[in-house]
C-alpha positions in Angstrom: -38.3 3.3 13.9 -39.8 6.7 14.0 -42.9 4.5 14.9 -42.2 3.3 18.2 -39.5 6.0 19.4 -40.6 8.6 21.7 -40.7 12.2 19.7 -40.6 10.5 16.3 -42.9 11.4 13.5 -45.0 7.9 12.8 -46.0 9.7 9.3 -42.9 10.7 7.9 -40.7 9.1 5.4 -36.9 9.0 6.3 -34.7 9.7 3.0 -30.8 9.2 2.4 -28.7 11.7 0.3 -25.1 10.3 -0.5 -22.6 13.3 -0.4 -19.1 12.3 -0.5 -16.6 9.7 -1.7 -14.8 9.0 2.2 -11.5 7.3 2.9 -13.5 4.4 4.3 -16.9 4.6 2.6 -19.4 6.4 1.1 -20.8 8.9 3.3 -24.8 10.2 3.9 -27.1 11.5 5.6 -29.9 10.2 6.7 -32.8 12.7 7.3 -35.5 11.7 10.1 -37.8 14.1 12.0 -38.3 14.3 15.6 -41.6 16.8 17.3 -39.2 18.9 19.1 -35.4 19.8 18.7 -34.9 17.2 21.7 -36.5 14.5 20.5 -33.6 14.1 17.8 -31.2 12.5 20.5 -32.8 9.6 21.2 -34.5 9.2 17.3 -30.2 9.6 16.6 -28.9 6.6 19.3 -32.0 4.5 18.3 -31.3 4.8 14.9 -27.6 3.9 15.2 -28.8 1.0 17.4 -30.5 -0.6 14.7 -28.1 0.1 11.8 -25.3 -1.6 14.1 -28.0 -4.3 15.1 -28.4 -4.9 11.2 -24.9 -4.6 10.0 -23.8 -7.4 12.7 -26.8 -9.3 11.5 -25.8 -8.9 7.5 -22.3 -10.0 8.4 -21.3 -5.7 7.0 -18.2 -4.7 9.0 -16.9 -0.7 8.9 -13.6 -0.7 7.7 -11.0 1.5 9.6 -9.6 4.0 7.8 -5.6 2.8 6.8 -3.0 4.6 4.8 -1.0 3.1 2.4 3.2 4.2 2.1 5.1 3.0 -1.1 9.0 3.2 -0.2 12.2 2.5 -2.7 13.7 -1.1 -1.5 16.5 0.4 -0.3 14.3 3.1 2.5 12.2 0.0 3.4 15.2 -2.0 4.3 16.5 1.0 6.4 13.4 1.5 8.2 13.3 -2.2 9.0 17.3 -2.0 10.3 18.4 -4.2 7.4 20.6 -1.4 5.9 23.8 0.0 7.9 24.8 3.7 7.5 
């Protein structure tokens, strides 16, 4: 990619450093290298591009984050309007 983007470095080699256990994922960062400070907008939306390009084409969906609530029987039933008080 940082071939045939405008600004990007054709000789340098992107690297990945994984950081942190996520509530959807593992999260990283991905370190490429643009000339000049501008340059990194485009190298970032191209990038994405082709990660969403290749996830869609590997079949990889991003889960949504989701949140889990375990409740006695008796809450649950109130919640749901089974329960009279």
């Amino acid at each position: 990619m940082l071939q045939t983007v405008p600004g990007g470095v054709p000789t340098f080699e992107p690297f990945i450093r994984y950081h942190t256990f996520g509530p959807a994922g593992v999260q990283c960062t991905v370190i490429l290298f643009g000339r000049e400070f501008t340059d990194q907008y485009l190298i970032k939306h191209e990038f994405l591009k082709r990660v969403q390009a290749r996830y869609r084409q590997e079949g990889i969906v991003i889960p949504y984050p989701t949140t889990t609530l375990h409740l006695p029987a008796d809450t649950a039933a109130a919640l749901r309007g089974g329960a009279h008080g």
